[in-house]
C-alpha positions in Angstrom: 8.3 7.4 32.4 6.1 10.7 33.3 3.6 11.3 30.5 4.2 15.1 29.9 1.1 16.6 30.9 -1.2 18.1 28.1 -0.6 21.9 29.9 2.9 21.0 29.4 2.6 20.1 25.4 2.0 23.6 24.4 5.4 24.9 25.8 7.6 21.4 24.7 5.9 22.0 21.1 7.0 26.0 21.4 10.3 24.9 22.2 10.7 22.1 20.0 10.2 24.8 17.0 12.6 27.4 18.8 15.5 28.4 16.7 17.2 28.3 20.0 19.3 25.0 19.9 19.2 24.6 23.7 15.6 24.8 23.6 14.9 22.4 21.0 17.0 19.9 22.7 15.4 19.7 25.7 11.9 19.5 24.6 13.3 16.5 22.3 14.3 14.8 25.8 11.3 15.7 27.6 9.4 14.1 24.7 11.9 10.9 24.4 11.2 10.6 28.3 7.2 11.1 28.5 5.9 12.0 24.6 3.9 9.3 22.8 2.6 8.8 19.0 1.0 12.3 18.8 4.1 13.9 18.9 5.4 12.6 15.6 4.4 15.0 13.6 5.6 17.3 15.3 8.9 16.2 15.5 9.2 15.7 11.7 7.7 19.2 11.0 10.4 20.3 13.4 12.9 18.4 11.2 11.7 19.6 8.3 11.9 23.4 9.3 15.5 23.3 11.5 18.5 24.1 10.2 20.4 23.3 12.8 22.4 20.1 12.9 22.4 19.2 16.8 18.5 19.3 16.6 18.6 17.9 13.5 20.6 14.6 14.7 18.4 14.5 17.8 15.1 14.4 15.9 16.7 11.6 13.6 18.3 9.5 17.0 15.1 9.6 18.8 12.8 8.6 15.9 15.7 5.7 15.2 14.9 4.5 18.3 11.3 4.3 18.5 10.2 0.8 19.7 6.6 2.5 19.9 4.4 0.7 17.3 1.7 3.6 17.1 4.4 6.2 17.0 6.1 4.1 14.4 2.8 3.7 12.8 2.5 7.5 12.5 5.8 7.6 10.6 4.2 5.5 7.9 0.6 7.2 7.7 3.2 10.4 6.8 5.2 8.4 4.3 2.6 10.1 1.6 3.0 13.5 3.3 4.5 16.1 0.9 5.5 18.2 3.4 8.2 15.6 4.4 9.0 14.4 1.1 12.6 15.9 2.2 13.0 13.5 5.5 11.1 10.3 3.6 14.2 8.3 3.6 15.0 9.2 7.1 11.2 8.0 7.9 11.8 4.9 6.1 14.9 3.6 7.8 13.2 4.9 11.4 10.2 2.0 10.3 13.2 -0.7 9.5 15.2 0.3 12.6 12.4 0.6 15.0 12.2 -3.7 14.7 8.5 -3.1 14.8 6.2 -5.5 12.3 5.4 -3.4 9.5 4.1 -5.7 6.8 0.5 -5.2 7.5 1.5 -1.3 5.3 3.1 -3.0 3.3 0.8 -1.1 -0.1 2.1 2.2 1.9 5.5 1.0 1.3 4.9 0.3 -2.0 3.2 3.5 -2.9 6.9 4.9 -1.9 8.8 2.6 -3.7 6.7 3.1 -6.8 7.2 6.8 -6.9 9.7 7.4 -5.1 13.7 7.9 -5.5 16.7 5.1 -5.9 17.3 5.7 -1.9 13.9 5.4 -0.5 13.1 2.2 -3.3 16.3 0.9 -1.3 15.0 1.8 2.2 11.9 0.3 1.2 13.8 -2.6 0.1 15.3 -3.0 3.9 11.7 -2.5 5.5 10.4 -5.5 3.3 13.8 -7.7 4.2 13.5 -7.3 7.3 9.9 -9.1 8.2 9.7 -12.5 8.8 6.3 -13.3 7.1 3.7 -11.7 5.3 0.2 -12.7 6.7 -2.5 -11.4 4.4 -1.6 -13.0 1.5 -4.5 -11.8 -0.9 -2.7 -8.0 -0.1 0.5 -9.5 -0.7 -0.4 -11.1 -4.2 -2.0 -7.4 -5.2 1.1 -5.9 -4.0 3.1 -8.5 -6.4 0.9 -7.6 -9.1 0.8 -3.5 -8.7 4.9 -4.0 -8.7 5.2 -5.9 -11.8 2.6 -3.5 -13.5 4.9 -1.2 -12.3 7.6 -2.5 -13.6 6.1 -2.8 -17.3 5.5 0.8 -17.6 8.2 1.8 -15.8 10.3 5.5 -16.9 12.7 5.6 -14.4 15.4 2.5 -15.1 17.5 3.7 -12.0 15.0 2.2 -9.8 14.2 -0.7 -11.6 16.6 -3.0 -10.4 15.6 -1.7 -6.4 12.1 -2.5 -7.4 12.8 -5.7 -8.9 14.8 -6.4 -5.7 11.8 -5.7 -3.2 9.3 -7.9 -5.7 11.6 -11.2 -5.2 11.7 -10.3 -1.2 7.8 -9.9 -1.7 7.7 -13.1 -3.5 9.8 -15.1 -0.4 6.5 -14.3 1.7 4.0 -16.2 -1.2 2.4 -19.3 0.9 2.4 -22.5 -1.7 
């Protein structure tokens, strides 16, 4: 894979952002072929701003199949981004779908579920379900406890029953 060059990032950045959909498309393959993690938020501002389907689904393919754990890594330090508050759910299921060990974010992921919307408290729900183990069980136990305080005070009873789902996958992860 050829690392695009950084004399070469200015122009694949210009013409990721062009309204011109055969533009757009081929800086998204130069950067599948040779971009790495710092090109992520670029590709979600890009997603954010097009309005063009065929860029749209390109943007959405290649961050589905990430298997880079910093790029994926960069999806979640943007989870609390309001400028992508739009694609959140998309940036959720790219963290499931990338296979990548996430459960060391885990308070990330529940800073989304806990104000988020009935779809990202469900994509949350299939980030937490599918992690084999939790390892840092004193975060894990605060986690539990932010959720059920949550819960308690909760004003939104549409995503009660998500949240309540995540806290008994949370719960699986609790070592006796």
């Amino acid at each position: 894979m050829a690392k695009i060059s950084k004399t070469n990032r200015e122009a694949v950045i210009k013409d990721l952002k062009s309204n011109d959909e055969a533009f757009a498309l081929k800086a998204i393959e130069k950067i599948k072929k040779g971009g790495d993690a710092t090109y992520i938020n670029d590709l979600l501002k890009a997603l954010v701003d097009t309005t063009d389907t065929g860029i749209e689904n390109a943007i959405s393919q290649l961050l589905f199949d990430l298997k880079d754990k910093e790029a994926v890594e960069e999806i979640v330090n943007q989870l609390a981004n309001p400028n992508f508050a739009d694609i959140r759910i998309l940036m959720l299921s790219a963290c499931w779908q990338s296979g990548i060990d996430l459960s060391h974010r885990l308070p990330d992921f529940i800073t989304v579920a806990s104000t988020g919307n009935y779809m990202e408290c469900l994509e949350v729900l299939t980030v937490v379900e599918n992690w084999e183990a939790i390892s840092n069980q004193e975060m894990l136990e605060n986690e539990i406890i932010r959720l059920k305080a949550y819960l308690s005070e909760s004003d939104t009873p549409e995503n009660d029953e998500m949240i309540f789902s995540i806290l008994e996958e949370m719960e699986k992860f609790v070592v006796q």
